[in-house]
N, C-alpha and C positions, 0 to 999 in steps of 0.2 A: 328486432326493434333496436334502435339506436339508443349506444349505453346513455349519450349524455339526456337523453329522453326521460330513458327508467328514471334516470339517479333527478332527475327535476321533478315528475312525477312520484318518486317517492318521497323528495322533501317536500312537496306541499301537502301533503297526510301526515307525514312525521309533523309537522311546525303545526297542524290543526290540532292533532293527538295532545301537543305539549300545551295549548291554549286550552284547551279544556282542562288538562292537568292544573295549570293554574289558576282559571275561574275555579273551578271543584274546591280548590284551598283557600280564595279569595270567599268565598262562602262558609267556609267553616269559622271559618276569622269575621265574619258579617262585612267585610270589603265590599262584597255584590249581595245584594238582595233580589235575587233572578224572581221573574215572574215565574210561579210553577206552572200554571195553564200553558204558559207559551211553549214553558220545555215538552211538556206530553203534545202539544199541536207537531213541534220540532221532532218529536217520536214517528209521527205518524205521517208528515210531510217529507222532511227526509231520506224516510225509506223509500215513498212513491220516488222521488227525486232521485235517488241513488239510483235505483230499478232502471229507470225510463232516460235516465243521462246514458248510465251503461250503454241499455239496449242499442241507442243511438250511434252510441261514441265507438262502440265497436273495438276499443284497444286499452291493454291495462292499466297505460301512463296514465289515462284521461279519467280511469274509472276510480284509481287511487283515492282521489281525495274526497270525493262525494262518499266512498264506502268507509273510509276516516270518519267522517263528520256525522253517519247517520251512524256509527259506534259510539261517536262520542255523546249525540243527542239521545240515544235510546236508556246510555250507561245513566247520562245525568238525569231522566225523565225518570226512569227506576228507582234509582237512590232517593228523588225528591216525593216518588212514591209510599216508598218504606220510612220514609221521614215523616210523612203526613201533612207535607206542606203544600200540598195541594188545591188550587183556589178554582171556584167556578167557572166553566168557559162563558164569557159573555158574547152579546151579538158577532163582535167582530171576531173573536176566537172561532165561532159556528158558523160564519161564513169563511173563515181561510178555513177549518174541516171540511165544510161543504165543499167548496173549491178545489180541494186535493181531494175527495172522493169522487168528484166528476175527473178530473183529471184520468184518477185510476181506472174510470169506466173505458174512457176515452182509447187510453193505451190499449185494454185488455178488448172493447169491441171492436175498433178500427183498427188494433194493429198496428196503432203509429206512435211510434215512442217520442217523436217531435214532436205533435203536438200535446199529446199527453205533459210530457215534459213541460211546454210553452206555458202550458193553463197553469201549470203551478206554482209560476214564477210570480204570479201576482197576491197567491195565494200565500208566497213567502213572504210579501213584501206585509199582507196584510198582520200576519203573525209578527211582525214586529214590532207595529202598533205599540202594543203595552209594555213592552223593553222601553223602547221611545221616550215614552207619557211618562214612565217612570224614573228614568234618568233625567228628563228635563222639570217633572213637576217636585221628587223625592230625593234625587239625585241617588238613584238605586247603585251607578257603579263608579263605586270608588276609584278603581285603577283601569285606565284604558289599554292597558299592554295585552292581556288576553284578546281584547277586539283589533288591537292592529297587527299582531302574529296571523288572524285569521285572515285580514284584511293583504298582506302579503301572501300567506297561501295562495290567494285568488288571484293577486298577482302573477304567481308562476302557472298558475293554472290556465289563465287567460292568457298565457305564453304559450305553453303546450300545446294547444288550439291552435295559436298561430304558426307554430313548429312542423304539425301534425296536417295542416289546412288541407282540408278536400274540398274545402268549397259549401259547405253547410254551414251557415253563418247562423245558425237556430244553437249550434255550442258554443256560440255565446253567450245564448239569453242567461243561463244559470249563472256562471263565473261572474260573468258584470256584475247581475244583478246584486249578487250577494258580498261583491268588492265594495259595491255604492251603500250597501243597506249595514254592514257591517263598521267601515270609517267611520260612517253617519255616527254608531252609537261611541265608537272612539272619540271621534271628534270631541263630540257631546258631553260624554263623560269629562276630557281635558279640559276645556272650556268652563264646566262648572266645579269642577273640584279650583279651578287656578282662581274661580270668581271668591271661594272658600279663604282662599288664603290673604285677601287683599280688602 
């Protein structure tokens, strides 16, 4: 494998690792008031995701950072366990669970970790929902830096791909998807904290 490959593949894990690091502290300090339902969705989507990107992706640069972020979802999904800050899944949490357990079907009966993968992408988007609702209706997060670290992650990652290109344009769908759905809450967040100040 080509060094400058690893070394781009492992700073987009490292810079995930350290956004989590910071949300995690942004929460002790009540900065971010995280949906807890979303992080246990994030447990359990994740992991299919991390599994089924791998299976596909074939190479370590590419598996890096999805095996980063379903660390980082699983560590903060635990902690907000033993916290007890746990809130109800509603409709739309039960349908991105739903959606990621067909997903998993998917993988494991047909053997195809693209589409397996592809179904979950929507699944992800849907789990974002109440992050969303919540920074624009509560203004749950305070500082948008942890969401644009992740948002460049995805950046180098949706590099990687391009570095890496066989010609499977399906490792995309993950990187994008969660460069778009991630900004979004950056954005969101900057937008109404700056409405905060004026």
């Amino acid at each position: 494998m080509d060094m400058s490959v690893a070394v781009l593949g492992f700073t987009a894990g490292i810079m995930h690792i350290t956004a989590f690091y910071l949300y995690y502290k942004q929460t002790l300090r009540k900065v971010s008031n995280p949906n807890a339902a979303t992080w246990i969705l994030w447990f359990a989507i994740s992991l299919f995701n991390c599994v089924t990107y791998g299976d596909m992706s074939e190479n370590v640069a590419l598996i890096f950072l999805p095996a980063m972020s379903t660390a980082g979802c699983m560590t903060a999904a635990i902690i907000f366990f033993y916290k007890g800050s746990l809130s109800k899944l509603d409709f739309l949490d039960s349908t991105a669970l739903g959606l990621g357990l067909i997903a998993a079907f998917v993988w494991f009966r047909c053997q195809s970790a693209e589409y397996g993968n592809l179904i979950l992408q929507p699944s992800i988007i849907i789990s974002f929902i109440p992050t969303y609702r919540g920074v624009i209706k509560e203004n749950t997060e305070k500082n948008p830096l942890p969401w644009f670290i992740w948002t460049a992650a995805y950046i180098l990652q949706i590099g990687l791909v391009i570095l890496l290109w066989d010609g499977n344009f399906l490792k995309f769908a993950y990187p994008v998807n969660c460069f778009f759905l991630h900004i979004g809450v950056g954005a969101l967040s900057l937008i109404k904290n700056s409405e905060r100040r004026f």
